[in-house]
N, C-alpha and C positions, 0 to 999 in steps of 0.2 A: 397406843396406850394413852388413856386418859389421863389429864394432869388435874392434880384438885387444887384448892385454894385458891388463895389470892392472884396468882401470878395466871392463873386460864385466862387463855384470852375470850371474849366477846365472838360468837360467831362472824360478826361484821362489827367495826367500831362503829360508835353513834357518839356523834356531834353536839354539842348544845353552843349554838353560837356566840361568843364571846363567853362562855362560861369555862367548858373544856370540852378536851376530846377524849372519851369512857376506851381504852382499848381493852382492860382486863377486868376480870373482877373484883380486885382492888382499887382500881378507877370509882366503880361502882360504889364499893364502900365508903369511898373520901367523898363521895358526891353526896352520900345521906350523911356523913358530917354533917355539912353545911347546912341539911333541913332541917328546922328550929324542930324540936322535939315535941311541940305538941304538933304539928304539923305529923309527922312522922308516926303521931298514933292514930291518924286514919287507916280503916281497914286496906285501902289502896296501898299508901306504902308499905304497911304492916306485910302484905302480901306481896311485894316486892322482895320485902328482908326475909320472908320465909322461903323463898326460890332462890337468894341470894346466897341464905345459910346451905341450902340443900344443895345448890351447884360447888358452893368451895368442896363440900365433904363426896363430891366425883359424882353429882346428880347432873341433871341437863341442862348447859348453859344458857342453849336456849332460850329454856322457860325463864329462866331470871333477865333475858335480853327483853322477851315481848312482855314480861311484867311490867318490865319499867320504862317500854316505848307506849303501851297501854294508856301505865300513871302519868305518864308526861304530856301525853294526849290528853287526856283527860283535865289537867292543869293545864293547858293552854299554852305548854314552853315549845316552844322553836326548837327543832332538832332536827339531823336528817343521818339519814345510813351510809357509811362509806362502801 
């Protein structure tokens, strides 16, 4: 049985070094906190929050996992998959 919301875990956690370590989708939420919010209205993260929204409500974790190893690739941040 699928679990929705916050508390799903991440297929594999993903690391940002010395930043934190993502294991749920709440993880993930507190992580675009911290993105200054004009930053966050790029289509890249915008696209992140749209897989993000769609996996708490019991969609593909997945998709919201490679969205945002994608967008972090993409920004140049240091990460790796446990």
């Amino acid at each position: 049985m699928k679990r929705a919301g916050g508390s799903t875990p991440l297929p594999r956690p993903i690391v940002i070094p010395e930043i934190m370590k993502l294991k749920t989708l709440a993880d993930v939420r507190k992580l675009l906190g911290h993105i200054p919010k004009e930053r966050r209205q790029l289509s890249t993260w915008q696209h992140v929050e749209t897989h993000l929204a769609a996996a708490a409500k019991g969609g593909d974790v997945s998709d919201a996992s490679v969205a945002l190893m994608m967008v972090l690739q993409i920004e140049g941040v240091p990460y790796s998959v446990r």
